[in-house]
C-alpha positions as CSV (number, residue, x, y, z in Angstrom):
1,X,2.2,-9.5,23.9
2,X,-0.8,-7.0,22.6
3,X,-1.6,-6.8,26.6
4,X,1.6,-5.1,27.1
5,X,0.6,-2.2,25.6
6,X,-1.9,0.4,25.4
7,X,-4.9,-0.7,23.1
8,X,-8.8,-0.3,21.6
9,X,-11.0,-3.9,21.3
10,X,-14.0,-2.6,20.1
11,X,-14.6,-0.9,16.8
12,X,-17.3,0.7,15.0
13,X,-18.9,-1.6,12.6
14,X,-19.4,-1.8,8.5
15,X,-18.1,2.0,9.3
16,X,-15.4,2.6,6.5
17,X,-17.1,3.4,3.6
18,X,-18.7,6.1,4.6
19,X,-15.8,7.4,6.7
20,X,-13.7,7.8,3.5
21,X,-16.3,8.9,1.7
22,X,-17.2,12.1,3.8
23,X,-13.5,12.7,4.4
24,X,-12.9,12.6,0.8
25,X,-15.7,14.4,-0.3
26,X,-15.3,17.2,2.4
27,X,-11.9,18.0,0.7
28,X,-12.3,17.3,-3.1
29,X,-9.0,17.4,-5.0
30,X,-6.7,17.7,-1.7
31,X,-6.9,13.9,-0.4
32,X,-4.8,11.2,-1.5
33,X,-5.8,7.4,-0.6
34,X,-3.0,5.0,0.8
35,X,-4.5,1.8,0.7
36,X,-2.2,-1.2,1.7
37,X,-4.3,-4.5,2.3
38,X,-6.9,-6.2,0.4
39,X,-9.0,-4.0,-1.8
40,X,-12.8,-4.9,-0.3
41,X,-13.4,-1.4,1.8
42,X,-12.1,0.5,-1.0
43,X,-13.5,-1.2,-4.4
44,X,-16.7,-0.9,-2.6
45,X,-16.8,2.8,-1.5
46,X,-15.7,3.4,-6.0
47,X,-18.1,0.8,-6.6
48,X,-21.0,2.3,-4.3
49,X,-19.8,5.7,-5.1
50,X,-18.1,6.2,-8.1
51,X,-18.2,10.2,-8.3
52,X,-16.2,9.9,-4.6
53,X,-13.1,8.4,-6.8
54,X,-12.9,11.5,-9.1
55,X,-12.7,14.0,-6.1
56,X,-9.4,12.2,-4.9
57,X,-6.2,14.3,-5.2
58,X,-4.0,11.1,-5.5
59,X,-4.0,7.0,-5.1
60,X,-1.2,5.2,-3.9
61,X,-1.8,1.5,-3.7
62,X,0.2,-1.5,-1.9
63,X,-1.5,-3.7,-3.4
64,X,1.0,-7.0,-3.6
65,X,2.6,-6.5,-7.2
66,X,2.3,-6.6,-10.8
67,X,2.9,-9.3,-13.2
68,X,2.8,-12.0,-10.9
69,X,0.5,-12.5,-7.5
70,X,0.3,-10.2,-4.7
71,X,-1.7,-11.1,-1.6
72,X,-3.6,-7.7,-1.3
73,X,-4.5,-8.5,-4.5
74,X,-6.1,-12.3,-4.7
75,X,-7.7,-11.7,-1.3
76,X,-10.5,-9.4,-3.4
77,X,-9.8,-9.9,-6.8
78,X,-12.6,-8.1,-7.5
79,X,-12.2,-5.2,-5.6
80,X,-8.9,-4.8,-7.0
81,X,-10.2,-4.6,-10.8
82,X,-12.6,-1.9,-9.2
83,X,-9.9,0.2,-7.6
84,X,-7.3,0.0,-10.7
85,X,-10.5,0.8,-12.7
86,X,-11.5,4.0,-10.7
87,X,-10.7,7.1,-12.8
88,X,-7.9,8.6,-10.3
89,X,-4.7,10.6,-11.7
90,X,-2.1,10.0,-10.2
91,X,-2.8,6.3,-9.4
92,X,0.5,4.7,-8.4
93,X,1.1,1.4,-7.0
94,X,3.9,0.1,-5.0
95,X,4.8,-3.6,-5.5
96,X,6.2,-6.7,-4.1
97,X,8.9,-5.6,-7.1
98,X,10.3,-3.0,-4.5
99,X,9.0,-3.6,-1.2
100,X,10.8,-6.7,-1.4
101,X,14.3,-5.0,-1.5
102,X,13.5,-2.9,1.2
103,X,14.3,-5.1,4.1
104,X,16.8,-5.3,7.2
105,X,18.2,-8.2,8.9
106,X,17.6,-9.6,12.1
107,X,20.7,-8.4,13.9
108,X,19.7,-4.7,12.0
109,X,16.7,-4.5,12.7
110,X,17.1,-5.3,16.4
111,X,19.5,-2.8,16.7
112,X,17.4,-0.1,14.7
113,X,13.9,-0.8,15.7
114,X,14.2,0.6,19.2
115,X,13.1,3.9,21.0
116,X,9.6,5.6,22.2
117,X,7.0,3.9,19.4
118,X,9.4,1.8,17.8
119,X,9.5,0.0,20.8
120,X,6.2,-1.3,20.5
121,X,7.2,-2.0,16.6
122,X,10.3,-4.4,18.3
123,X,8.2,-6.1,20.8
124,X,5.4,-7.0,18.0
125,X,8.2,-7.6,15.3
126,X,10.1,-10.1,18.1
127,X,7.6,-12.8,17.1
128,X,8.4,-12.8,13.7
129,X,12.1,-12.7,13.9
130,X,11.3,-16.4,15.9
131,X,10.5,-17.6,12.5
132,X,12.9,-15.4,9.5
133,X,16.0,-13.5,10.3
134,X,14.7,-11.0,7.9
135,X,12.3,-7.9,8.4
136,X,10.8,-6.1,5.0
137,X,8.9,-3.0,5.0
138,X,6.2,-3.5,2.2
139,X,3.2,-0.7,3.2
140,X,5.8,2.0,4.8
141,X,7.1,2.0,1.4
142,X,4.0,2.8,0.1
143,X,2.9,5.5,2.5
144,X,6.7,7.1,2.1
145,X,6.0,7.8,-1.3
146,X,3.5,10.1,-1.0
147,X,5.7,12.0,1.1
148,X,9.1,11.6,-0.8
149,X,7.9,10.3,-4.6
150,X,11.5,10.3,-5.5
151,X,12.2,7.4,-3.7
152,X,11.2,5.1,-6.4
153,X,11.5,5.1,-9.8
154,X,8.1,4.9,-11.9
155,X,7.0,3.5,-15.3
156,X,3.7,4.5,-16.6
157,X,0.8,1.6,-18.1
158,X,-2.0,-0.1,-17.5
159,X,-3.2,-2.6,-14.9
160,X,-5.5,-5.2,-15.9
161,X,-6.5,-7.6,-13.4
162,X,-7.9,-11.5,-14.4
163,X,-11.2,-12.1,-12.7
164,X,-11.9,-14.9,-15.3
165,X,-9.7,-17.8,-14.6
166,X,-10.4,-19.0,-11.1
167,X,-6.5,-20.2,-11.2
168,X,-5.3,-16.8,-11.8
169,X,-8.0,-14.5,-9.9
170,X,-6.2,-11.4,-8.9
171,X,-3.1,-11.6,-11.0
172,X,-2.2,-8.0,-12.3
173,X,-0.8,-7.7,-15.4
174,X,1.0,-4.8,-16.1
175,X,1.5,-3.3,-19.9
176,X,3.9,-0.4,-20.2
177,X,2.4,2.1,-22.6
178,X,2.3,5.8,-24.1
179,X,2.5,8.0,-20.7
180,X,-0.3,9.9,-22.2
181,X,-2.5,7.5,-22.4
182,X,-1.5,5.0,-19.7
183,X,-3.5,5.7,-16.2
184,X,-1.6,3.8,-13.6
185,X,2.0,4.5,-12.5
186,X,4.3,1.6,-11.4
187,X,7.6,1.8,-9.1
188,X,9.7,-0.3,-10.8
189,X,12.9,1.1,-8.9
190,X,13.7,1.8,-5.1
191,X,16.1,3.5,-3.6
192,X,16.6,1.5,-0.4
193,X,19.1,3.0,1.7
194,X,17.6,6.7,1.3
195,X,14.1,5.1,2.1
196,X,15.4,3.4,5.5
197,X,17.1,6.5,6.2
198,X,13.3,8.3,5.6
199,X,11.5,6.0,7.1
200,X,13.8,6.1,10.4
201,X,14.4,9.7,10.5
202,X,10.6,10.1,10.6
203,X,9.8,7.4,12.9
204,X,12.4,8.5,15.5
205,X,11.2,12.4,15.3
């Protein structure tokens, strides 16, 4: 299927780090982060460079969820405890808890994904619908957001993350507390309708 289309096959290697780092760092407080897969490139670039965190203007994570597993998460559980760690304000994360609810059927998403990119979208997203009659939109939740923040509804806490038990690597645990003392924000709430009207409306042009 991937031949159909226009495509790169090779890549710079072990190249990420220090790309986010000079892009962040050549923009202090006007860069926010969307990261939305498994923690490794970015718990290493806080871990390698922590000051790099501070000069962030924002971090909005899809990062699998909180209070129960998310695979973003358990792939690195490390990594993750880094990132929810790193001293960014805002720091918002965007959970299975919502991205979940923000899904289309088969027979909707047919008729919906369609048109200039979104054909490429269909064609990949075809393979899929061979196996569920249901798509979900978990990281274009996340990178909405950042764009249109009232899309979700938001609780502030803490995120810890368990690196001890081997069982329970990567589970996030999320503790609501005083907003001004609580450095993560949560969605808890989304509005689904208005963000597949968003997330069309943008995707269409």
């Amino acid at each position: 299927m991937l031949e159909r289309w226009d495509h790169s096959e090779k890549f710079p290697e072990n190249k990420a780090v220090e790309f986010m780092r000079g892009i962040i760092e050549s923009r202090p407080g006007e860069v926010t982060l969307l990261a939305i897969g498994p923690m490794t490139n970015v718990g290493l670039l806080f871990a390698t460079y922590p000051e790099t965190a501070a000069q962030l203007k924002s971090l909005v994570l899809m990062c699998g969820g909180t209070n129960h597993y998310g695979w973003n998460a358990i792939n690195d559980p490390v990594a993750t405890a880094v990132v929810y760690q790193a001293p960014v304000l805002p720091h918002i994360s965007i959970g299975l808890d919502g991205t979940m609810r923000c899904a289309l059927s088969g027979d909707r998403a047919r008729a919906e994904i369609k048109g200039d990119v979104l054909d490429r979208v269909a064609d990949m997203s075809s393979v899929w619908l061979r196996r569920t009659d249901r798509i979900t939109f978990h990281d274009p939740l996340a990178a909405a957001v950042i764009f249109e923040p009232e899309l979700c509804e938001y609780e502030s806490g803490t995120v810890s993350v368990e690196l001890k038990s081997d069982r329970l690597a990567g589970y996030a645990l999320f503790d609501r507390g005083n907003p001004s003392e609580s450095p993560h924000t949560v969605a808890v709430n989304v509005d689904v309708e208005r963000f597949l009207d968003h997330y069309f409306r943008v995707v269409k042009g």
